[in-house]
N, C-alpha and C positions, 0 to 999 in steps of 0.2 A: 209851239213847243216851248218849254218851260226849261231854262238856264241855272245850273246850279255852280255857285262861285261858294269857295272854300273863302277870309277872311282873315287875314293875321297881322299883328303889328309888333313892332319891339315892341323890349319892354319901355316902361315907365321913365323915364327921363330924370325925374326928380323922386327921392326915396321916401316922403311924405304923403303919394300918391293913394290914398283908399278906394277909388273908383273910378271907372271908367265908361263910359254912356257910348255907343254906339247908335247913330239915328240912322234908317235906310229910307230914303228918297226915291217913289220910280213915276217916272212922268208925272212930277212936280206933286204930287202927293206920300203924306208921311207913311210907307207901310208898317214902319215897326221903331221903336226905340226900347234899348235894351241897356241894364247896366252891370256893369261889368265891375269882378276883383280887380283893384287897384293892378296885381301879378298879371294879370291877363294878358297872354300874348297873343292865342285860338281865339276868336270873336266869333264862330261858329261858321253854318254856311246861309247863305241870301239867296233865294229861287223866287225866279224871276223870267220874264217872256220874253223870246226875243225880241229883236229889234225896244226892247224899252229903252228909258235913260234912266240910267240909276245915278245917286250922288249917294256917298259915302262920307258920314262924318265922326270923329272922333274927339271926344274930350275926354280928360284926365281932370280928376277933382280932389285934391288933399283935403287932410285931415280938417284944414279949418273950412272948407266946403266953396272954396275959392275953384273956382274952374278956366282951365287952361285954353287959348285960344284951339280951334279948331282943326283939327288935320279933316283936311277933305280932299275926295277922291270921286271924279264923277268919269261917266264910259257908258259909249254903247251895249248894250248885252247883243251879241256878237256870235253866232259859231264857228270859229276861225281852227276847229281840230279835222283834219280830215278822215273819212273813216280807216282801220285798218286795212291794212296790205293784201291783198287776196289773198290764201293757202291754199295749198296743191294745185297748183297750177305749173304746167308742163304740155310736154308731147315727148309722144312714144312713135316710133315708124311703123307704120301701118303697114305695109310691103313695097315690094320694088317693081317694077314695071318696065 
């Protein structure tokens, strides 16, 4: 079964920032690297198998194309939601006896 995580970060830290690189990492192989407007806060979403290991990395690159140390983020893909609550569920009296 296949894990979909949503992706977001503040903004930009420094206001010279033009890009932003987002790499996905799952069981130690690169699936994807993506780049991103400097504004970018949505990084989109990462679908992925359970039980993987994913690592998340982020860099921020300004105008002169210097690029900022890493924010990274690594986790089990996980499904830790339980299903919803049953509906219509009840009892009515059947008769008396």
């Amino acid at each position: 079964m296949a894990l979909v995580y949503s992706v977001s970060a503040g903004p930009a830290v420094d206001a010279d920032v033009t890009g932003r690189q987002l790499t996905v990492v799952v069981n130690g192989e690169v699936l994807s690297t993506v780049e991103l407007a400097g504004s970018a806060t949505d990084l989109g979403e990462v679908k992925v198998e359970q039980n993987a290991n994913v690592t998340l990395s982020l860099v921020d690159i300004d105008d002169a194309g210097n690029r900022s140390q890493a924010a990274v983020l690594d986790f089990v893909a996980t499904d830790t939601i339980p299903p919803a609550q049953p509906g219509s569920f009840g009892v009515t009296l059947a008769r008396e006896e």
